[in-house]
mmCIF file of the N, C-alpha and C atoms, coordinates in Angstrom:
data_MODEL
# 
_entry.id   MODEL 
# 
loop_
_atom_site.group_PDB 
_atom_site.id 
_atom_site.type_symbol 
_atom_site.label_atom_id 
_atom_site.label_alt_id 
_atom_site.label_comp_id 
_atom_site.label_asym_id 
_atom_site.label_entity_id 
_atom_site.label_seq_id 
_atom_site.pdbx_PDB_ins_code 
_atom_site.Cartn_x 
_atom_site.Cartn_y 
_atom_site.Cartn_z 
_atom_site.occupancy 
_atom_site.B_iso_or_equiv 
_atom_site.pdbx_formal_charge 
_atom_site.auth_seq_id 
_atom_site.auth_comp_id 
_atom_site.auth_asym_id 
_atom_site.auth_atom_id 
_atom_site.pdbx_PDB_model_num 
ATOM 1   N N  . UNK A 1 1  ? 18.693  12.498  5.162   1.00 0.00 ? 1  UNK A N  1 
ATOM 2   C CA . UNK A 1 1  ? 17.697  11.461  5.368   1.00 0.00 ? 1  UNK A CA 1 
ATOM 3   C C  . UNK A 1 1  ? 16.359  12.074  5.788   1.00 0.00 ? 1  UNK A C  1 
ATOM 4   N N  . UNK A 1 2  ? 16.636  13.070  6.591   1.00 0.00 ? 2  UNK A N  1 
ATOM 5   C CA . UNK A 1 2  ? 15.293  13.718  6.996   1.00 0.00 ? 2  UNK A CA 1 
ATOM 6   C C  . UNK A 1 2  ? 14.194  14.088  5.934   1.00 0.00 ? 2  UNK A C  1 
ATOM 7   N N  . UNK A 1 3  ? 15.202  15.100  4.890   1.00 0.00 ? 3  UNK A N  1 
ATOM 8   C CA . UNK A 1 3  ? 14.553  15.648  3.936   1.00 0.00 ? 3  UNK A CA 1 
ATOM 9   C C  . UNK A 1 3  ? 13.688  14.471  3.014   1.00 0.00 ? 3  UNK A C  1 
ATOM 10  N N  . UNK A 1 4  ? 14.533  13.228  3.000   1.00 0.00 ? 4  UNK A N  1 
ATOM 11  C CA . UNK A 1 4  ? 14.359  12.214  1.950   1.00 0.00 ? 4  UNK A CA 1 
ATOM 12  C C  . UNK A 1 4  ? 12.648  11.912  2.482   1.00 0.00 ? 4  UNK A C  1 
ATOM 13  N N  . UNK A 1 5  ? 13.033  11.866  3.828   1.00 0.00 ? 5  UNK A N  1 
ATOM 14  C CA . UNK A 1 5  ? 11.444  11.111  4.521   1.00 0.00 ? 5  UNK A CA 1 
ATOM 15  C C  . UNK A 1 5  ? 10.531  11.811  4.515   1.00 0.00 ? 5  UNK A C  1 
ATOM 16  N N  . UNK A 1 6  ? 10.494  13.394  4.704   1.00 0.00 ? 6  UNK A N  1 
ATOM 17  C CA . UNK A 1 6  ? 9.633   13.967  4.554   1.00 0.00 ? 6  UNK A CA 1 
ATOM 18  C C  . UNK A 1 6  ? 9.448   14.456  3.401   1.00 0.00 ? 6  UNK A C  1 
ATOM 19  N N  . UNK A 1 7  ? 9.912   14.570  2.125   1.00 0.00 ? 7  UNK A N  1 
ATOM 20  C CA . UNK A 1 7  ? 9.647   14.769  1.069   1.00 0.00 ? 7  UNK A CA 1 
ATOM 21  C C  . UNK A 1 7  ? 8.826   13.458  0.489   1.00 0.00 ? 7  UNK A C  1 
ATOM 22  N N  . UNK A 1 8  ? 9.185   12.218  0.858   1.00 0.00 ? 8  UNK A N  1 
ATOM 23  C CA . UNK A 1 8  ? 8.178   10.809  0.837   1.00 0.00 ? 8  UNK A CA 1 
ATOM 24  C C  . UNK A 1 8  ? 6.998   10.880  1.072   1.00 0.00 ? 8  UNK A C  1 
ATOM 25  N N  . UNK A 1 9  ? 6.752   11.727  2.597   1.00 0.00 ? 9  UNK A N  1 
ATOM 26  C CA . UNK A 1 9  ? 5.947   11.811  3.269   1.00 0.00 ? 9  UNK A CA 1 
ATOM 27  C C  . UNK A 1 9  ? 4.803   12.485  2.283   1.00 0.00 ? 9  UNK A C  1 
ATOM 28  N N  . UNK A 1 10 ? 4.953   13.733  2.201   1.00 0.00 ? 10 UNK A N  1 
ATOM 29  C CA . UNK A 1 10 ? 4.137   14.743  1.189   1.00 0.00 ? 10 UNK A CA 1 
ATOM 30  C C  . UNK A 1 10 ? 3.823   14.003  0.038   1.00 0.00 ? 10 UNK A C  1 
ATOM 31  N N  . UNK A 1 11 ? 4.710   13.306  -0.612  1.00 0.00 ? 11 UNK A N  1 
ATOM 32  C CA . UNK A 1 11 ? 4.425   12.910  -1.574  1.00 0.00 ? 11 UNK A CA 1 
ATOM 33  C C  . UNK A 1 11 ? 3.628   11.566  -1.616  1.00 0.00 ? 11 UNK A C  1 
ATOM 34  N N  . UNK A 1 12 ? 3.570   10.730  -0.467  1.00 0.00 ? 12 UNK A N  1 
ATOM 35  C CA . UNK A 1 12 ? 2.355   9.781   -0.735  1.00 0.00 ? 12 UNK A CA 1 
ATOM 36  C C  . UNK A 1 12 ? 0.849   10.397  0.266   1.00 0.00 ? 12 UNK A C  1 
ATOM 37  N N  . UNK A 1 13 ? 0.896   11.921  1.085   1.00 0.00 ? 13 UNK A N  1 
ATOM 38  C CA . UNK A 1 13 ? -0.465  12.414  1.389   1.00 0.00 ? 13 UNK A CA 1 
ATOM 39  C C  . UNK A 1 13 ? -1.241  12.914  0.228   1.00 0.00 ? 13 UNK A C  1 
ATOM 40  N N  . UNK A 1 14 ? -0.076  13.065  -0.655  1.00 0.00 ? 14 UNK A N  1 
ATOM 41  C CA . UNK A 1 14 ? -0.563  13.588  -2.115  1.00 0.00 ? 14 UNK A CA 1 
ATOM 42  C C  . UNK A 1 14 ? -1.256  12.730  -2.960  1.00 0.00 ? 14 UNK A C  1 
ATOM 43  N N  . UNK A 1 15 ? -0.333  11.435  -2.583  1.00 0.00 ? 15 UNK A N  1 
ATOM 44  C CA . UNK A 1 15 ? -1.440  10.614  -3.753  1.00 0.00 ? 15 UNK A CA 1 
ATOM 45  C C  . UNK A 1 15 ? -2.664  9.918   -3.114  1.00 0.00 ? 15 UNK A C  1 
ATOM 46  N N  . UNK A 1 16 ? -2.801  9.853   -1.646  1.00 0.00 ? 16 UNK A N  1 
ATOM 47  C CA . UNK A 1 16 ? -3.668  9.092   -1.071  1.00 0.00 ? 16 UNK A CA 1 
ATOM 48  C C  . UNK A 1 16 ? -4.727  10.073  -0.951  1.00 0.00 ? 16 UNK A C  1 
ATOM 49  N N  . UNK A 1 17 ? -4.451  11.214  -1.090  1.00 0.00 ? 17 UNK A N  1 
ATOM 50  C CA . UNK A 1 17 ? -5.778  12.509  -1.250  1.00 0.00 ? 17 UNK A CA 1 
ATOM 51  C C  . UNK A 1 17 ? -6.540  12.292  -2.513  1.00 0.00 ? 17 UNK A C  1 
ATOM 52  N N  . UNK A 1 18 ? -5.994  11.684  -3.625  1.00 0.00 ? 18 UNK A N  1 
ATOM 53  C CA . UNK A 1 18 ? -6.262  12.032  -4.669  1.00 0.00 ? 18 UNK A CA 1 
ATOM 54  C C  . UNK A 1 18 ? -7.510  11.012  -5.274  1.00 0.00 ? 18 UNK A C  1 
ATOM 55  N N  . UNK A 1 19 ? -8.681  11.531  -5.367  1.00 0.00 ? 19 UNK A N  1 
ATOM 56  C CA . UNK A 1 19 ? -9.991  10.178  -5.686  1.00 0.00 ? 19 UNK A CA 1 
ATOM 57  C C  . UNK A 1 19 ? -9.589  9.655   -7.111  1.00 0.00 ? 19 UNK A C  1 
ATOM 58  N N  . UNK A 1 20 ? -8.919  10.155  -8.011  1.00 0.00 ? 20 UNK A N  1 
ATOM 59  C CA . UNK A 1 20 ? -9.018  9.215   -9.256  1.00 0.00 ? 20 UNK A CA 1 
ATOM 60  C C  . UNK A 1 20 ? -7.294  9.436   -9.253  1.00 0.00 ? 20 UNK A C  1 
ATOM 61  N N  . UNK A 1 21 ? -6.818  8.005   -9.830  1.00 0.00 ? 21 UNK A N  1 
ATOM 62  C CA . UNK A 1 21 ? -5.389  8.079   -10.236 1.00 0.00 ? 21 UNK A CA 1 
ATOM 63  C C  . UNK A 1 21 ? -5.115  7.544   -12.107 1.00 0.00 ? 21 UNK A C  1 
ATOM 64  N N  . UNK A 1 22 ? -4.577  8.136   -12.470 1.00 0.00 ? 22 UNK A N  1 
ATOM 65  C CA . UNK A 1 22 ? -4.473  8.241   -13.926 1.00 0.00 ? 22 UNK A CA 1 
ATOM 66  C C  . UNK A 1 22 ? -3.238  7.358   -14.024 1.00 0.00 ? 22 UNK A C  1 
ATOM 67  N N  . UNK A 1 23 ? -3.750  5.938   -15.074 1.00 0.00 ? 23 UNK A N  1 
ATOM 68  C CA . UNK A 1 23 ? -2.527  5.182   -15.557 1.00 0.00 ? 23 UNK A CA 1 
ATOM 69  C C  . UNK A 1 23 ? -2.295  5.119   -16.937 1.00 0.00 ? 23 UNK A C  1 
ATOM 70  N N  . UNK A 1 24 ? -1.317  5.661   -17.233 1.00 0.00 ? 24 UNK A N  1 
ATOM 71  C CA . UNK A 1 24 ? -0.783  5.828   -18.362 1.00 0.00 ? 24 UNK A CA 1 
ATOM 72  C C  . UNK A 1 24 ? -1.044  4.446   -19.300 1.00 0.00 ? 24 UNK A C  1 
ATOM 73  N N  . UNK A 1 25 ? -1.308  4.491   -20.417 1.00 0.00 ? 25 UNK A N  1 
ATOM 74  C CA . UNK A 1 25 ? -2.123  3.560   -21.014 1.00 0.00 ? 25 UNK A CA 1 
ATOM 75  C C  . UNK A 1 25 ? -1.044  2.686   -21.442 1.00 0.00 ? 25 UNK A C  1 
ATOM 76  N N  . UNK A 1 26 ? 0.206   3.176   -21.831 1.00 0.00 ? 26 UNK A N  1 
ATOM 77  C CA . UNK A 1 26 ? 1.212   2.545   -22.049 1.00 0.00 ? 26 UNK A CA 1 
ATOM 78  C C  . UNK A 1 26 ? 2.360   1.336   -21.097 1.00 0.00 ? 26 UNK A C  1 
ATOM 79  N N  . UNK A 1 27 ? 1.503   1.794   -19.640 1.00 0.00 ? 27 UNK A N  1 
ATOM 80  C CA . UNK A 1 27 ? 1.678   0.992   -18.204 1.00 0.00 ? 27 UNK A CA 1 
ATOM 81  C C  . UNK A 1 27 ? 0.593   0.391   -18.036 1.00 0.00 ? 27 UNK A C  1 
ATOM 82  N N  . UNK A 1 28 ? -0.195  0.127   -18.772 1.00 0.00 ? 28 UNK A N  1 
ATOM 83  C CA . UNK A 1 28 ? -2.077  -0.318  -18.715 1.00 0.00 ? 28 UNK A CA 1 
ATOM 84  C C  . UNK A 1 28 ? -1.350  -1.884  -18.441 1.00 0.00 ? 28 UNK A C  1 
ATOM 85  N N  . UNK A 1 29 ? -0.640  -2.528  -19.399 1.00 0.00 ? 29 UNK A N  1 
ATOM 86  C CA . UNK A 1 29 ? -0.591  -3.609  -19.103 1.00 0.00 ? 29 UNK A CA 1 
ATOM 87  C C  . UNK A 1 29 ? 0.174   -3.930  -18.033 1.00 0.00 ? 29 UNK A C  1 
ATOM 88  N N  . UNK A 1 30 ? 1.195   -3.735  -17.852 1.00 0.00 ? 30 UNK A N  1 
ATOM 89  C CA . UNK A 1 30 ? 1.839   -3.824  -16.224 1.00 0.00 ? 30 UNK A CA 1 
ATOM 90  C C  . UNK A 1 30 ? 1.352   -3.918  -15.159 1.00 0.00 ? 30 UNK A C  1 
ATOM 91  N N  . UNK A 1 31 ? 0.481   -3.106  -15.338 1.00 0.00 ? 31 UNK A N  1 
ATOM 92  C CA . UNK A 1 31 ? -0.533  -2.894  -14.164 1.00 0.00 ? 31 UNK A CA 1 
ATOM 93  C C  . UNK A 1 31 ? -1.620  -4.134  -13.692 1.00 0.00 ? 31 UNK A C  1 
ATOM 94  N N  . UNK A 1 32 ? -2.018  -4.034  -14.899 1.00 0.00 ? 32 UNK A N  1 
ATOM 95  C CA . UNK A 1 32 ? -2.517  -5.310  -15.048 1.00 0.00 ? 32 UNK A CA 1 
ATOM 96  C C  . UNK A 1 32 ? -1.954  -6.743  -14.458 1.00 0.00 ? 32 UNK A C  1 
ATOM 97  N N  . UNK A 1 33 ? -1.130  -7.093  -14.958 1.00 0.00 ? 33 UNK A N  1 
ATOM 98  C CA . UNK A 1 33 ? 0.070   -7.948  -14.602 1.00 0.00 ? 33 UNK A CA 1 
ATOM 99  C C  . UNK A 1 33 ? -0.002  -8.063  -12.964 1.00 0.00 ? 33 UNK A C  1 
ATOM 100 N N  . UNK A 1 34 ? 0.301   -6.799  -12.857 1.00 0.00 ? 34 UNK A N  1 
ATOM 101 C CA . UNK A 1 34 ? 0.558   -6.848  -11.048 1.00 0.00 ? 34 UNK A CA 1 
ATOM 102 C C  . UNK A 1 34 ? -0.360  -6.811  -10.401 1.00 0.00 ? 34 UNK A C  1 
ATOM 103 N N  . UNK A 1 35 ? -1.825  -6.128  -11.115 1.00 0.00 ? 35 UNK A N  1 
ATOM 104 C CA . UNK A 1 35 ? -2.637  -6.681  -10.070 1.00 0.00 ? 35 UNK A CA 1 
ATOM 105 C C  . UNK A 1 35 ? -3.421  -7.823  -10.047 1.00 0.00 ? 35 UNK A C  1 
ATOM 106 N N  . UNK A 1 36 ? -3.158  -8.482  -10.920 1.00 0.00 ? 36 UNK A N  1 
ATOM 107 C CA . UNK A 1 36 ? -3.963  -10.228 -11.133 1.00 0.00 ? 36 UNK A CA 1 
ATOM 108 C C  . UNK A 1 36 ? -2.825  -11.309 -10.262 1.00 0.00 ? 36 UNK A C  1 
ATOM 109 N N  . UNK A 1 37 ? -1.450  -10.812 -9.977  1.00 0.00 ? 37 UNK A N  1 
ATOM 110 C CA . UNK A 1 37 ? -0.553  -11.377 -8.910  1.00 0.00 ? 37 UNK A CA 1 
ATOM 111 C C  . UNK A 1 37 ? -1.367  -11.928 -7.646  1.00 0.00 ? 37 UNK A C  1 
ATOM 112 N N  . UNK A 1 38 ? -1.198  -12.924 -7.257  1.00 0.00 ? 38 UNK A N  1 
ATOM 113 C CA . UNK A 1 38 ? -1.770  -13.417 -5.599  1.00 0.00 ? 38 UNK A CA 1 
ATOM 114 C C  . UNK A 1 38 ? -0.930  -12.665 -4.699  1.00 0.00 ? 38 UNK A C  1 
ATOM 115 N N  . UNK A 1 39 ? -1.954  -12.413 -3.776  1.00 0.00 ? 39 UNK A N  1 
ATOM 116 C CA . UNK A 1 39 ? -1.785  -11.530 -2.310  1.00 0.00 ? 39 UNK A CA 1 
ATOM 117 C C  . UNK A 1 39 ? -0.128  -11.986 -1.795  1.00 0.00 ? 39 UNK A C  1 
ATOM 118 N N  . UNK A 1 40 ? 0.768   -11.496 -2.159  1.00 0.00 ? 40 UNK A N  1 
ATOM 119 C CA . UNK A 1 40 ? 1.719   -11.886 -0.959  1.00 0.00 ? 40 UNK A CA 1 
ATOM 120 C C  . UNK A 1 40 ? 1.537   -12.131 0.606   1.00 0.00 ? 40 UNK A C  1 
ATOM 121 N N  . UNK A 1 41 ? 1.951   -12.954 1.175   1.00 0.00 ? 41 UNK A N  1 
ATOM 122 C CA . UNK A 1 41 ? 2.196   -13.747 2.685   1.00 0.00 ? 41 UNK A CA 1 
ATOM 123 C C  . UNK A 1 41 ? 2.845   -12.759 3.366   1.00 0.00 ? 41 UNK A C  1 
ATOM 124 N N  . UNK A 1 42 ? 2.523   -11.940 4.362   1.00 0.00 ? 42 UNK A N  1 
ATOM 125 C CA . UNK A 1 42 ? 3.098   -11.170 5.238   1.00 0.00 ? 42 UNK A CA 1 
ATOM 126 C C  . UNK A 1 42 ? 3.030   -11.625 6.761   1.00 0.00 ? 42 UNK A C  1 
ATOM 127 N N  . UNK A 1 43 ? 3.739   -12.758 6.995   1.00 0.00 ? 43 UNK A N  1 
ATOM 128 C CA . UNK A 1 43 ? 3.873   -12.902 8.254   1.00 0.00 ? 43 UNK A CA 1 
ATOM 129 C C  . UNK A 1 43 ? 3.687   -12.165 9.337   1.00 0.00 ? 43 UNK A C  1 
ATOM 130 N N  . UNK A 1 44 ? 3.925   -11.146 9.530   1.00 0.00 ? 44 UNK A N  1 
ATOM 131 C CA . UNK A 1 44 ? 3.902   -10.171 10.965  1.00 0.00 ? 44 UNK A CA 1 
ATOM 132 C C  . UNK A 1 44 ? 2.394   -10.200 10.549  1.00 0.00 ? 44 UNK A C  1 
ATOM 133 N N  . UNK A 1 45 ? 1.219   -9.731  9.207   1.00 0.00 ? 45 UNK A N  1 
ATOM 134 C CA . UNK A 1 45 ? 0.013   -9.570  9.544   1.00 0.00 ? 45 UNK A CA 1 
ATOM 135 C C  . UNK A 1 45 ? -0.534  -10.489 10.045  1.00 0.00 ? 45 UNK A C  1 
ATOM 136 N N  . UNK A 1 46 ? -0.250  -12.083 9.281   1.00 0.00 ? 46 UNK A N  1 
ATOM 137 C CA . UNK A 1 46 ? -0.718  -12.944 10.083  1.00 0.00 ? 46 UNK A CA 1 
ATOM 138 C C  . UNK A 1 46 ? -1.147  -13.380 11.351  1.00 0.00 ? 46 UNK A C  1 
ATOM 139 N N  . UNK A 1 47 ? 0.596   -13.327 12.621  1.00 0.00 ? 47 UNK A N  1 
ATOM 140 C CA . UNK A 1 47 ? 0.220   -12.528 13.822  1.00 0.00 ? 47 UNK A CA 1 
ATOM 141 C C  . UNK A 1 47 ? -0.581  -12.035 14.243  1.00 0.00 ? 47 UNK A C  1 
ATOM 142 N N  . UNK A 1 48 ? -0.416  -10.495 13.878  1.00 0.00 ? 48 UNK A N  1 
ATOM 143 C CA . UNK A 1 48 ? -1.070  -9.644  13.995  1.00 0.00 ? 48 UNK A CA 1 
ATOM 144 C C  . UNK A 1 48 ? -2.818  -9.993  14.653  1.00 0.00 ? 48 UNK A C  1 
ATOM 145 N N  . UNK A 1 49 ? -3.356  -10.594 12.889  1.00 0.00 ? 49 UNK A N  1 
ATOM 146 C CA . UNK A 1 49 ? -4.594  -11.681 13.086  1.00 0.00 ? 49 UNK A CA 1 
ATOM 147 C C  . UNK A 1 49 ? -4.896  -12.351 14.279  1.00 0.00 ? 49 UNK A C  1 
ATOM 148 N N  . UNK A 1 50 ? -3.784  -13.135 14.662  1.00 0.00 ? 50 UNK A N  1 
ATOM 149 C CA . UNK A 1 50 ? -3.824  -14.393 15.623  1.00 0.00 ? 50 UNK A CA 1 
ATOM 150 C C  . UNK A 1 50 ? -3.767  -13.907 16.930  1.00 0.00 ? 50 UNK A C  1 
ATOM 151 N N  . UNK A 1 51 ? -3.519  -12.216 17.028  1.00 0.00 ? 51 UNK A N  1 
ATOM 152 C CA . UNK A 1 51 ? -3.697  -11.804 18.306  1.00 0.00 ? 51 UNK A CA 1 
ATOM 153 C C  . UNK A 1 51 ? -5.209  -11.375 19.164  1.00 0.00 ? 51 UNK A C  1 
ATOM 154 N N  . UNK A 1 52 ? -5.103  -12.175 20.038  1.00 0.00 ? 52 UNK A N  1 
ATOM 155 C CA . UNK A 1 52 ? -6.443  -11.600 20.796  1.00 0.00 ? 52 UNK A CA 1 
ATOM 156 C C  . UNK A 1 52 ? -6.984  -9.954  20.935  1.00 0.00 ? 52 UNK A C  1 
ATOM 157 N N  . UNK A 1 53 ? -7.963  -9.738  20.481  1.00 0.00 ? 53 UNK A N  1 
ATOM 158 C CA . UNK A 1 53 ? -8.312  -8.073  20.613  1.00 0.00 ? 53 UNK A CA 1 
ATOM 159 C C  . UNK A 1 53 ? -8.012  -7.538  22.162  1.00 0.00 ? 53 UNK A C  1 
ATOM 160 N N  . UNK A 1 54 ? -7.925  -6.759  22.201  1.00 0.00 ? 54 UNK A N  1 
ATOM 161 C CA . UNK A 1 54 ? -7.229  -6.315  23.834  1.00 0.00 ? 54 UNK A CA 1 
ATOM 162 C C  . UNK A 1 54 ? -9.670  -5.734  24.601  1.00 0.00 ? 54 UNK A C  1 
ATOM 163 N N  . UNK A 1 55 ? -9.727  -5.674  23.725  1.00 0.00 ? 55 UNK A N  1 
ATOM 164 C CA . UNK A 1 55 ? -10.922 -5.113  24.707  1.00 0.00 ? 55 UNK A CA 1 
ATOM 165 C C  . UNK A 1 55 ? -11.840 -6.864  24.619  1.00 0.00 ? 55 UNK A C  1 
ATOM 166 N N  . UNK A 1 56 ? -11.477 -7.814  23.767  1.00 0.00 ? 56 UNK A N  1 
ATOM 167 C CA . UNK A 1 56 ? -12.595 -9.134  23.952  1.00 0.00 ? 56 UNK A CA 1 
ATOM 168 C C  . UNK A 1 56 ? -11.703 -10.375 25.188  1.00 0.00 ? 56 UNK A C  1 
ATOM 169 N N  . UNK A 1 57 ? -10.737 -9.533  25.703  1.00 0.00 ? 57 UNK A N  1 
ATOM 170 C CA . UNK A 1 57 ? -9.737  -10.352 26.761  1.00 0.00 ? 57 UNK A CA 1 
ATOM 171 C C  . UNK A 1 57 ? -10.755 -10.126 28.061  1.00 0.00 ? 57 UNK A C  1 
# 
């Protein structure tokens, strides 16, 4: 499990380093697809939101 996480690890500092990401033209539309999708509802951010800032208390 360790290895699993840190091999994860490297591998998304890798892509978040990276200024241009290349999509295979043949995934062009997929992509597409998924990103015209509406924002999913993440409850905990919501929260999150609704919490008072700790330094405007």
């Amino acid at each position: 499990d360790f290895v699993r996480r840190k091999a994860l690890e490297a591998a998304e500092l890798d892509i978040l380093s990276r200024s241009v990401v290349t999509i295979p033209a043949e995934n062009w539309e997929a992509f597409e697809t998924w990103a015209k999708q509406p924002p999913k509802k993440l409850p905990a951010i919501e929260e999150l939101l609704r919490t008072p800032l700790t330094w405007e208390e």
